[in-house]
N, C-alpha and C positions, 0 to 999 in steps of 0.2 A: 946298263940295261941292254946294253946290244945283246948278249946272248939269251937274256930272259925270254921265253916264249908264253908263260903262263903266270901268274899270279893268285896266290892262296892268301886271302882279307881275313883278320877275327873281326870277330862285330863289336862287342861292348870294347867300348874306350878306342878305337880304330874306326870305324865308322858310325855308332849309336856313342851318343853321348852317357855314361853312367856315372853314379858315383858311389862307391863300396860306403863308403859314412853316411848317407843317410838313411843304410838298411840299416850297419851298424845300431845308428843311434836310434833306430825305431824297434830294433832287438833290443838297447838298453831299458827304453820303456817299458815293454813287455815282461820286464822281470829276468832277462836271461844274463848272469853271473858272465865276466869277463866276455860280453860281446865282442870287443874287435879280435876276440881271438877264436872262438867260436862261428864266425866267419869275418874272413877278410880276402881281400885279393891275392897273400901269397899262402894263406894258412885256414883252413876250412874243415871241421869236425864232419865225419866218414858220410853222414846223413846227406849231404848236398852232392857229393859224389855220384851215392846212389841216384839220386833226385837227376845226376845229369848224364846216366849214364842209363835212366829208363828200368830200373832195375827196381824200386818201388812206385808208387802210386802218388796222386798227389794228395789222397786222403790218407794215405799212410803216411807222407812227410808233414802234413800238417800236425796228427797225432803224435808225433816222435818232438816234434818242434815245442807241441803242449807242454810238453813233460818237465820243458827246463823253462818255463814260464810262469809266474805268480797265476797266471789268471790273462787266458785268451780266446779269445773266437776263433772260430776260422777265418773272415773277414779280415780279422786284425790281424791274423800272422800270413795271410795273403799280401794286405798293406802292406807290412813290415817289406816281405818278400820282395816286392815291387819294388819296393821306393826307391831302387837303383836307376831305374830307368830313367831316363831321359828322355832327350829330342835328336832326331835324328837330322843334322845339316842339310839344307840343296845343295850345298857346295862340293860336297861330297858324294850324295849323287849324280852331279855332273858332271865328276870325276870319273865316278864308275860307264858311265854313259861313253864319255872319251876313250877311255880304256879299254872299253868290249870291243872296239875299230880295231887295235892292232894286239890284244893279250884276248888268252884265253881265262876267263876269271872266275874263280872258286870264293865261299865261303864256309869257311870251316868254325865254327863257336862250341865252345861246352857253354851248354846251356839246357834248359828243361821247356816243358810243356807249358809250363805256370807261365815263365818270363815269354816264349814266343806269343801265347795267346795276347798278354798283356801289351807284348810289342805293336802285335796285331791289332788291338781296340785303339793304339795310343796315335797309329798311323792313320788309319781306316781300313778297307778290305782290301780297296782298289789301289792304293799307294801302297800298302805291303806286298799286294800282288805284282806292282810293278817293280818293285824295289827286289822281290824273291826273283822276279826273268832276265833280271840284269846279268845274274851270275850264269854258267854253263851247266852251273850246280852248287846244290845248296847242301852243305854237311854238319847237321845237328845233332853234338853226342848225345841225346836221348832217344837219336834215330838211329842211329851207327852202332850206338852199343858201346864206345869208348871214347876215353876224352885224352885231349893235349896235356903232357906233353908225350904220352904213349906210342910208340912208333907207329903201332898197328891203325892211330887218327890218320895219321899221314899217307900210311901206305894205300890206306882203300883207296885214298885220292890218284895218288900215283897209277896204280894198279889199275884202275875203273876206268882212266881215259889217258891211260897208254903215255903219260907222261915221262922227261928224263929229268930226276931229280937236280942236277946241273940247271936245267934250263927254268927252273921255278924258283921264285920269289915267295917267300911268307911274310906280310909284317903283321907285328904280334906286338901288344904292351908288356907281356908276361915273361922276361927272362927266360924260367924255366921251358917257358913251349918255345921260345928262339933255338934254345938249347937242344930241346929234342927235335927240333927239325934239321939244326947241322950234324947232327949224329947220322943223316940220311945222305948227306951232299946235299942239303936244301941251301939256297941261298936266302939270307936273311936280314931284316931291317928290326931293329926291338925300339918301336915307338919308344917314346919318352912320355911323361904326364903333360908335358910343355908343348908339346909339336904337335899341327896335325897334321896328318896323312896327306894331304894338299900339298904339300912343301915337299914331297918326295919326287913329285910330276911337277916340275915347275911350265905355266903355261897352258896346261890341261884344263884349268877352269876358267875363264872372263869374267 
């Protein structure tokens, strides 16, 4: 870590608790044929893309989501949506808390409108508002216009706060975005499902 000056966090599975199976299996209820491939953590049908890259509506993703469904509400394919979320550590926030003293700290997620609001009711206002000023800056492909592992995710970051590719860290559970950030000179850590991000700072939390 000596030459790291900066640090880029994803959120689901790296700091927010998720879990891809029980969207899956509330997509299997719903009637949609081959749910875990339909979406999954390394394999995800074009709709979610769009959904995380701001490029349709959330009334447009819901309709398109109908379509491969026996029979659903919006409610219920909002549910479905959800059900990845989790709970978000303190241990982990007061991690990020130690970290702003000597890094400069970014979060970078593909993710949509749907899951940040939901993140946001699951937190309260004032705990996600605290949680969003931790970072120097907050980068949401639905805000950005593109997602990981696209080079153009990483560059805004770089580019926008004059960063040297060298001197930054990303950790990532997703291979493929580990992958696309060393194609930059990024330095990088590819969480595991077992580890958490805690054991990378050893000492950082009490």
């Amino acid at each position: 870590m000596k030459k790291i000056k900066s640090i880029i966090f994803d959120l689901g599975a790296v700091l927010l608790n998720i879990s891809y199976q029980k969207t899956i299996e509330e997509f299997d209820k719903l009637g949609i044929k081959n749910s875990s491939t339909f979406y999954s953590k390394k394999l995800q049908t074009n709709i979610f893309n769009l959904l995380e890259t701001g490029e349709i509506s959330e009334s447009d993703f819901i309709k398109e989501i109908q379509k491969h469904c026996t029979e659903a509400t919006n409610t219920q394919i909002l549910y479905a949506w959800n059900a990845m979320l989790l709970d978000l550590p303190q241990h982990r926030l007061q991690l990020l808390k130690q970290l702003k003293t000597e890094y400069n700290i970014y979060l970078l997620s593909n993710t949509n409108k749907i899951h940040i609001s939901e993140f946001e009711n699951k937190l309260g206002k004032e705990q996600y508002n605290e949680f969003y000023q931790l970072f120097d800056k907050v980068y949401y492909s639905h805000e950005i216009g593109c997602r990981k592992p696209n080079a153009e995710a990483f560059e805004i970051i770089i580019n926008e706060n004059n960063l040297i590719s060298e001197e930054v860290l990303f950790i990532d559970d997703s291979p493929q975005h580990i992958e696309g950030a060393k194609k930059l000179g990024i330095k990088t850590y590819h969480l595991l499902d077992d580890e958490d991000v805690i054991t990378l700072f050893p000492g950082k939390v009490r």
